[in-house]
PLY file of the C-alpha trace (Angstrom):
ply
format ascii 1.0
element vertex 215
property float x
property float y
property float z
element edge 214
property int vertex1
property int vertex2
end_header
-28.30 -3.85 -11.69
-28.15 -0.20 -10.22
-26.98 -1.54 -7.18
-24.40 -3.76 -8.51
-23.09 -0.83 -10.20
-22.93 1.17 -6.97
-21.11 -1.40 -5.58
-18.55 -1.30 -8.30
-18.61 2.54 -8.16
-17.40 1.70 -4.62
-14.68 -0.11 -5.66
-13.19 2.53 -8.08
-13.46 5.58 -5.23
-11.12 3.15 -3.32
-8.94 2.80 -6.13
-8.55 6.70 -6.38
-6.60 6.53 -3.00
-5.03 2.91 -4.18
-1.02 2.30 -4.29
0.86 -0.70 -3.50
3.08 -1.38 -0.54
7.27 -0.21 -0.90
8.06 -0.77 2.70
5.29 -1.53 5.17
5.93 0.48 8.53
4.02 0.47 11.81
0.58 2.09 11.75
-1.54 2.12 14.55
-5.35 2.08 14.25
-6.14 5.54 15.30
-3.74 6.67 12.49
-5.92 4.52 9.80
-9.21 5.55 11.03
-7.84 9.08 10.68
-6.65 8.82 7.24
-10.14 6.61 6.14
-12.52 10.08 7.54
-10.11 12.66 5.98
-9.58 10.66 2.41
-13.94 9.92 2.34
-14.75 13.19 3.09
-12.25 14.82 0.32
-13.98 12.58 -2.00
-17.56 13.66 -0.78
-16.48 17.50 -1.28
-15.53 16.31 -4.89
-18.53 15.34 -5.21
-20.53 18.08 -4.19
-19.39 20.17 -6.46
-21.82 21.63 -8.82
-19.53 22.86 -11.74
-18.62 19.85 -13.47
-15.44 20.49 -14.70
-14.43 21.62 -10.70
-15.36 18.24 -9.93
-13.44 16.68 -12.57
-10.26 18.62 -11.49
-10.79 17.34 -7.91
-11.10 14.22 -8.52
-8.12 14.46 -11.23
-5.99 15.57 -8.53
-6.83 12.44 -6.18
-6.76 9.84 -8.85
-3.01 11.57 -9.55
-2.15 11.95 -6.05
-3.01 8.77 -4.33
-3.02 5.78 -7.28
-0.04 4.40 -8.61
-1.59 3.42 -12.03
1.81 1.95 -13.35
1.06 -0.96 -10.51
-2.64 -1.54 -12.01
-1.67 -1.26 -15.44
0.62 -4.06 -14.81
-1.92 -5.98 -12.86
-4.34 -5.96 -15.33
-2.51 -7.87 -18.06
-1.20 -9.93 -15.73
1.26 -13.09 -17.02
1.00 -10.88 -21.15
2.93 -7.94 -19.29
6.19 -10.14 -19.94
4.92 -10.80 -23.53
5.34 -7.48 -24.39
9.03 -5.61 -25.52
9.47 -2.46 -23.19
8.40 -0.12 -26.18
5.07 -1.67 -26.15
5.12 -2.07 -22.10
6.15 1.96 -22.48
2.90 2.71 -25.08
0.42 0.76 -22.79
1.36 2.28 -19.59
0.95 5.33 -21.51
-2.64 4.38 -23.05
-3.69 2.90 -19.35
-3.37 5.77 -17.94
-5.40 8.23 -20.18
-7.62 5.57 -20.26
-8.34 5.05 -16.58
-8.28 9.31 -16.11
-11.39 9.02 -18.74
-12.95 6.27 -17.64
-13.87 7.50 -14.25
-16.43 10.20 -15.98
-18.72 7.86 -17.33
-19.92 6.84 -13.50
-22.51 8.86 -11.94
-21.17 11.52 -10.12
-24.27 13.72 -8.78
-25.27 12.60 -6.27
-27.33 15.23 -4.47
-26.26 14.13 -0.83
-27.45 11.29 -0.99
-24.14 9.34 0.20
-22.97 9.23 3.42
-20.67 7.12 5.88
-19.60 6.24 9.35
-15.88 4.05 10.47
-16.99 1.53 12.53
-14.22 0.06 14.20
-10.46 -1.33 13.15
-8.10 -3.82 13.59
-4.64 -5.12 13.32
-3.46 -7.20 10.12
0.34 -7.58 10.60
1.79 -4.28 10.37
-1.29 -3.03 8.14
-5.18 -1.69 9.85
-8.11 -3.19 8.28
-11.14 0.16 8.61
-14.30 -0.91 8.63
-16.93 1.80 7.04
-20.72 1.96 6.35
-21.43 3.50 3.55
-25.26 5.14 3.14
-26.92 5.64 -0.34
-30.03 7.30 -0.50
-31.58 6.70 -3.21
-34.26 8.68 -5.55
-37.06 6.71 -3.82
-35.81 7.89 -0.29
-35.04 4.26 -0.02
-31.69 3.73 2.05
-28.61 1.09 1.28
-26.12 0.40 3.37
-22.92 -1.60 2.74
-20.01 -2.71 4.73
-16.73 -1.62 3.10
-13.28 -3.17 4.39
-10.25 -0.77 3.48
-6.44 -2.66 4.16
-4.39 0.51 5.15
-0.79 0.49 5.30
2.06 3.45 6.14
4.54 3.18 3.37
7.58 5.18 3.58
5.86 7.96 6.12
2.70 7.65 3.70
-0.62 6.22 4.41
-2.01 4.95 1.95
-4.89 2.30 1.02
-3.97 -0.73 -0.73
-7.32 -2.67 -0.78
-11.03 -2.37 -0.48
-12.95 -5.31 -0.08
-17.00 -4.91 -0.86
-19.46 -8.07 -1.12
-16.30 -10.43 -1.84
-16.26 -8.06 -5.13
-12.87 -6.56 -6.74
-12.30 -3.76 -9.22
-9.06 -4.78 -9.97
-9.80 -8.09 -10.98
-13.00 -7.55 -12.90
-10.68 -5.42 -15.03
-8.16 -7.81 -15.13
-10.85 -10.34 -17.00
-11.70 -7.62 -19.09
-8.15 -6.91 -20.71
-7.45 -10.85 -20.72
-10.57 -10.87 -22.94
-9.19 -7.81 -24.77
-5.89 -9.56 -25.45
-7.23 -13.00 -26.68
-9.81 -11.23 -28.94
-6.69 -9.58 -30.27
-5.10 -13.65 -30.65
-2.48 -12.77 -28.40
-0.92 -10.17 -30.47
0.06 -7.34 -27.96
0.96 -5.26 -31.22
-2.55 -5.86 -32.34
-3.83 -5.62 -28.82
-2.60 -2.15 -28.50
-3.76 -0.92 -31.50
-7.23 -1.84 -30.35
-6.69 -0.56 -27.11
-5.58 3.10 -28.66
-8.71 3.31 -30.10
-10.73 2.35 -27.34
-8.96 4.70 -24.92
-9.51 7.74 -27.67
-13.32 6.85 -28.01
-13.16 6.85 -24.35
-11.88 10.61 -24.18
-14.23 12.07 -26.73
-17.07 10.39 -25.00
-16.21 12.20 -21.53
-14.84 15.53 -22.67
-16.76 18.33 -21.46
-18.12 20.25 -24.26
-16.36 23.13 -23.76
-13.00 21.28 -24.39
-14.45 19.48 -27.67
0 1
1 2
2 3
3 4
4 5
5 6
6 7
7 8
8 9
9 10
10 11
11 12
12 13
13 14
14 15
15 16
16 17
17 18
18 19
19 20
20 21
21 22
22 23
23 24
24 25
25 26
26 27
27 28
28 29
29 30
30 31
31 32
32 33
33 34
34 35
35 36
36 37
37 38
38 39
39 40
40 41
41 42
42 43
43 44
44 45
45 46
46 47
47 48
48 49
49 50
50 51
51 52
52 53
53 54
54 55
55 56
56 57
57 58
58 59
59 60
60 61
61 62
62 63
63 64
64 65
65 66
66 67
67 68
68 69
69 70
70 71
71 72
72 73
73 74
74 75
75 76
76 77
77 78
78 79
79 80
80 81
81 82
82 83
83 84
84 85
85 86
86 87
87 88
88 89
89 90
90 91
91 92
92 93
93 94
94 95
95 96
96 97
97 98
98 99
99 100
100 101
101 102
102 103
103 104
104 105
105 106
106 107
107 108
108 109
109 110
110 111
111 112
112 113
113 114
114 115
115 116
116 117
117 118
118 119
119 120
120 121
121 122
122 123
123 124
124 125
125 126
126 127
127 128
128 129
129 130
130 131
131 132
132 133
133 134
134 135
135 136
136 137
137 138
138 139
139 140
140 141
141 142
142 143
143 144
144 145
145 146
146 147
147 148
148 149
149 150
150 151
151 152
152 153
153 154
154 155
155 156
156 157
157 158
158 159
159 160
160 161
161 162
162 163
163 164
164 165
165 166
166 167
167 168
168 169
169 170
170 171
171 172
172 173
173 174
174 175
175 176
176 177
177 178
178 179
179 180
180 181
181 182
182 183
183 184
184 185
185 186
186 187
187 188
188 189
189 190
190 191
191 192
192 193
193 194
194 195
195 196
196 197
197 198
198 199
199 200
200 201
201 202
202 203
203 204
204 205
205 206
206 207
207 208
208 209
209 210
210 211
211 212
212 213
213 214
């Protein structure tokens, strides 16, 4: 179980540097491998940080820098997106995206050190580079884990960015998207009803995370 949710802890650090592709441009594999070391070790300063709240703010800033949550949101819901009138499509956008900024608190973020990584090699996929990366977690027992991370990297309009992380044949994304499918037919397929539900869960999501000093 604790490694299954490591895995999946994975998953979501790649979706922090996540967008999907406008205009795919050339992007050679030096260029990706660059992008893969600067963009891991930015999140392994975030999480050295001892202050919580500094750590929070860093990783803030990536989630807001590098995901394009109106994509996911979308993606998540799937084929009910069009079942929705653009109000409600406005509202959930709105919801999924205090929603996902909250949710990211609840997984363990001390981590003492104890993760590390190493590229490993690249390699052409059409106009995009697929990184390969090793990533090392120590854990309490001194015990060491290692697992082979695939990240799909493409140059969009003069940006690199990452638009897929592959780990164990496992996806974020699509675990999610099972979720909120559940969400929505527990909810009969009433997206009014749906959100309502969701509103709540998304403010008992907040209150659970906030840092004391903001409660």
């Amino acid at each position: 179980m604790k490694s299954n949710c490591f895995l999946y802890f994975i998953l979501f650090c790649g979706l922090l540097l996540f967008s999907p592709i406008s205009q795919a441009q050339e992007l050679t594999t030096a260029e990706a491998e660059a992008f893969a070391l600067e963009q891991g070790n930015n999140l392994l300063a975030a999480f050295a940080e001892k202050d919580l709240a500094t750590k929070y703010q860093k990783l803030d800033n990536l989630f807001i820098n590098y995901i394009d949550l109106d994509y996911i949101s979308k993606f998540v819901v799937g084929k009910y997106w069009r079942d929705m009138s653009m109000e409600q499509q406005k509202k959930y956008q709105s919801l999924f995206k205090r929603y996902a900024m909250s949710l990211y608190k609840g997984f363990p973020l001390q981590f003492d050190n104890r993760i590390s990584f190493t590229i490993i090699g690249s390699r052409l996929d059409g106009k995009a580079v697929i990184v390969g990366a090793n990533i090392n977690y120590k854990n309490p027992e001194g015990e060491i884990n290692t697992y082979l991370v695939e990240f799909r990297i493409h140059k969009t309009d003069g940006h690199i960015m990452l638009t897929d992380i592959k780990v164990a044949e496992s996806s974020l994304i699509l675990s999610y998207r099972s979720r909120f499918y559940q969400m929505i037919k527990e909810s009969d397929e009433d997206m009014e009803w749906f959100l309502e539900d969701f509103e709540l869960t998304t403010k008992s999501t907040e209150q659970h995370y906030v840092l004391p000093e903001q409660k």
